[in-house]
C-alpha positions in Angstrom: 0.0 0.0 0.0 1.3 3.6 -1.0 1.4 5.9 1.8 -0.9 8.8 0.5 -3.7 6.1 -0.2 -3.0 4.8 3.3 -3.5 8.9 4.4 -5.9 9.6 2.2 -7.6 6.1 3.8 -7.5 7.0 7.0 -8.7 10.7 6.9 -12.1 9.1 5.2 -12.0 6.6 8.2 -11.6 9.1 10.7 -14.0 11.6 9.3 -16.6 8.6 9.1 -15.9 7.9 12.7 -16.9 11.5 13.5 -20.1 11.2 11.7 -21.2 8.1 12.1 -20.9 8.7 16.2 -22.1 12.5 16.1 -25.3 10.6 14.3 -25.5 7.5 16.9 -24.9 10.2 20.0 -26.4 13.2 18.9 -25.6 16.5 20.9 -28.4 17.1 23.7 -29.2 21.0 24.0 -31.4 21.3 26.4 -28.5 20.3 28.2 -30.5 17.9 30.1 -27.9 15.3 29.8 -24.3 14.4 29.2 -22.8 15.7 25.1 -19.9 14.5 23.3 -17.9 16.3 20.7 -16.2 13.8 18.6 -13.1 15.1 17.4 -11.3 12.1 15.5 -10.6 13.7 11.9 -9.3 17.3 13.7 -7.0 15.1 15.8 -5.7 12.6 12.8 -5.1 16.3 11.5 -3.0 17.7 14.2 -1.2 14.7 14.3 -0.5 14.2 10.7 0.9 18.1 10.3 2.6 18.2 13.7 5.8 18.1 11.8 5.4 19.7 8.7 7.0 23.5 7.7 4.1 25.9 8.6 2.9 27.2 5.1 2.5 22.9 4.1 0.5 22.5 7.5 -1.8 25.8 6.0 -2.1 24.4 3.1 -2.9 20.5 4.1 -5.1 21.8 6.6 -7.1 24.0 4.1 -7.8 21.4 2.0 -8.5 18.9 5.0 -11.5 21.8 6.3 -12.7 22.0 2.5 -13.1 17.9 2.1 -14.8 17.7 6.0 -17.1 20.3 4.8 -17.8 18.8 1.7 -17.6 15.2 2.4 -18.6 15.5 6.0 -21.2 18.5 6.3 -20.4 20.6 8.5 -18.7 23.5 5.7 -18.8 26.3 7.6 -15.8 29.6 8.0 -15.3 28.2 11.4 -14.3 24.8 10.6 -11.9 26.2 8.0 -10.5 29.0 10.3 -10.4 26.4 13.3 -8.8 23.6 11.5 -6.2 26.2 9.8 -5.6 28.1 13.0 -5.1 25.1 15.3 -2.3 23.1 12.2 -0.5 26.3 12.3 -0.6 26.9 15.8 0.7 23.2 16.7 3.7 23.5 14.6 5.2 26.4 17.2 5.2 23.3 20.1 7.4 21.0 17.6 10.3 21.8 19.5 8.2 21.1 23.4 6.8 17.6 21.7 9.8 15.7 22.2 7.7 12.6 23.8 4.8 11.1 23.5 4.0 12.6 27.0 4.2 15.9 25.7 2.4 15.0 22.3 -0.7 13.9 24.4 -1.4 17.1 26.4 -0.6 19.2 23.3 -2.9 17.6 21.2 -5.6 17.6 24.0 -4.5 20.9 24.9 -5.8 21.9 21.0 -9.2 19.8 21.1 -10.0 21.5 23.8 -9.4 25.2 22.7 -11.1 24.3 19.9 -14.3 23.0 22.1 -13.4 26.6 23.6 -13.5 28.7 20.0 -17.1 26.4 19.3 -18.5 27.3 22.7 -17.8 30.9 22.4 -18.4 31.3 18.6 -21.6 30.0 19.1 -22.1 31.9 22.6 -21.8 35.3 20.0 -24.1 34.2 17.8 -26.9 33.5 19.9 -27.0 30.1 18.9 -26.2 28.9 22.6 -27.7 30.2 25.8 -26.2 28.5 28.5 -23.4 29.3 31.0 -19.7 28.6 30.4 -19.4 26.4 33.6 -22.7 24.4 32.5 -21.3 24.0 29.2 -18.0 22.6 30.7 -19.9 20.7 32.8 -22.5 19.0 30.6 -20.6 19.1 27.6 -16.5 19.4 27.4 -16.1 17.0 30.7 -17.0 13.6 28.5 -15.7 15.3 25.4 -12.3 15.7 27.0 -12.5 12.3 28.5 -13.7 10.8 24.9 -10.8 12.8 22.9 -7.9 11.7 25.4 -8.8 8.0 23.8 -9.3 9.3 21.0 -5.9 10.5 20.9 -4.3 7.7 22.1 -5.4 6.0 19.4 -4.3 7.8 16.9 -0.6 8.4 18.3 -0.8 4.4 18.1 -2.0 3.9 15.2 0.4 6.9 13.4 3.3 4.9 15.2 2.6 1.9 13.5 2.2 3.4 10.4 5.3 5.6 10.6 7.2 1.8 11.2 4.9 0.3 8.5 6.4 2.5 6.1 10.1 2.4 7.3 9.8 -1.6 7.6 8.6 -0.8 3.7 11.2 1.4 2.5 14.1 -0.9 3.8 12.5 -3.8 2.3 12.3 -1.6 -1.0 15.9 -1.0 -1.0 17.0 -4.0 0.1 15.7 -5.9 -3.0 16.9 -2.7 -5.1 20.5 -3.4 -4.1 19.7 -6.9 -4.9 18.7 -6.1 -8.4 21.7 -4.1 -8.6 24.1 -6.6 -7.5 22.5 -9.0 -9.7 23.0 -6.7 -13.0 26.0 -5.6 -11.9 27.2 -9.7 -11.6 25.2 -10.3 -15.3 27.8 -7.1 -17.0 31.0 -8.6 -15.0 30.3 -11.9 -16.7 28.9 -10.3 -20.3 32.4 -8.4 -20.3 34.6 -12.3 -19.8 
């Protein structure tokens, strides 16, 4: 498998996830019971551009908001600007992510500011009524709970890709230098 099927795979996987569960648990606002934000395909995101030079984590994460929206439904300026916003933002902790430790509470850290920018985006827009500390309450205490698996996950499951491919690549050029030995011994014994 090449890897930007495997990405591309796993994006649609993870963006399924989000609205296959957002469907099967719906958010509840009358607030009369517990909410969960599913976050999978912003955190597969974060995760994916953690790395990358800041104007290719823009530019993946443009195009990751435009295919949620369009695949996923939920195209709205907030999704782009969040998605954006949070891919560039990561890339300034590179340097602080230096174990998987780290990686966790940064990527949580993210999820939750941008439970923060939804609460308060939706607070201004009168779309929302409620207090901050009931909405933390009913909502972002599961959510946070939820996303820390989530994230776990998704560490793991970019680990073993990241060794998938490696494992790959060696294998690749292990039989290349095979070939080449073997042409190399079919020209040594042309030439006798």
């Amino acid at each position: 498998m090449r890897k930007k099927t495997a990405i591309l795979i796993g994006f649609a996987v993870l963006g399924l996830l989000d609205s296959v569960l957002s469907y099967g648990l719906p958010l509840n606002f009358q607030y009369t019971g517990f909410s969960i934000l599913w976050h999978w395909y912003l955190i597969g995101l974060l995760v994916f551009v953690r790395d990358k030079p800041i104007l290719l984590r823009f530019l993946i994460s443009s195009l990751a908001a435009i295919a949620y929206g369009m695949l996923f439904g939920s195209g709205s300026l907030f999704i782009w600007v969040s998605f954006v916003g949070l891919a560039v933002l990561i890339g300034f902790f590179q340097n602080w992510m230096n174990n998987h430790t780290r990686q966790f509470l940064v990527y949580l850290l993210m999820v939750t500011v941008f439970d923060l920018f939804s609460y308060l985006w939706m607070r201004s827009a009168g779309a929302i009524g409620v207090s901050f500390f009931f909405w933390l309450y009913r909502m972002e205490a599961v959510t946070i709970f939820v996303s820390a698996i989530c994230i776990v996950t998704v560490m793991f499951a970019d680990n073993v890709m990241v060794r998938f491919f490696l494992i790959q690549r060696h294998l690749e050029r292990k039989h290349e230098k095979k070939l080449l030995a073997k042409m190399q011994a079919q020209k040594a014994t042309e030439y006798l």
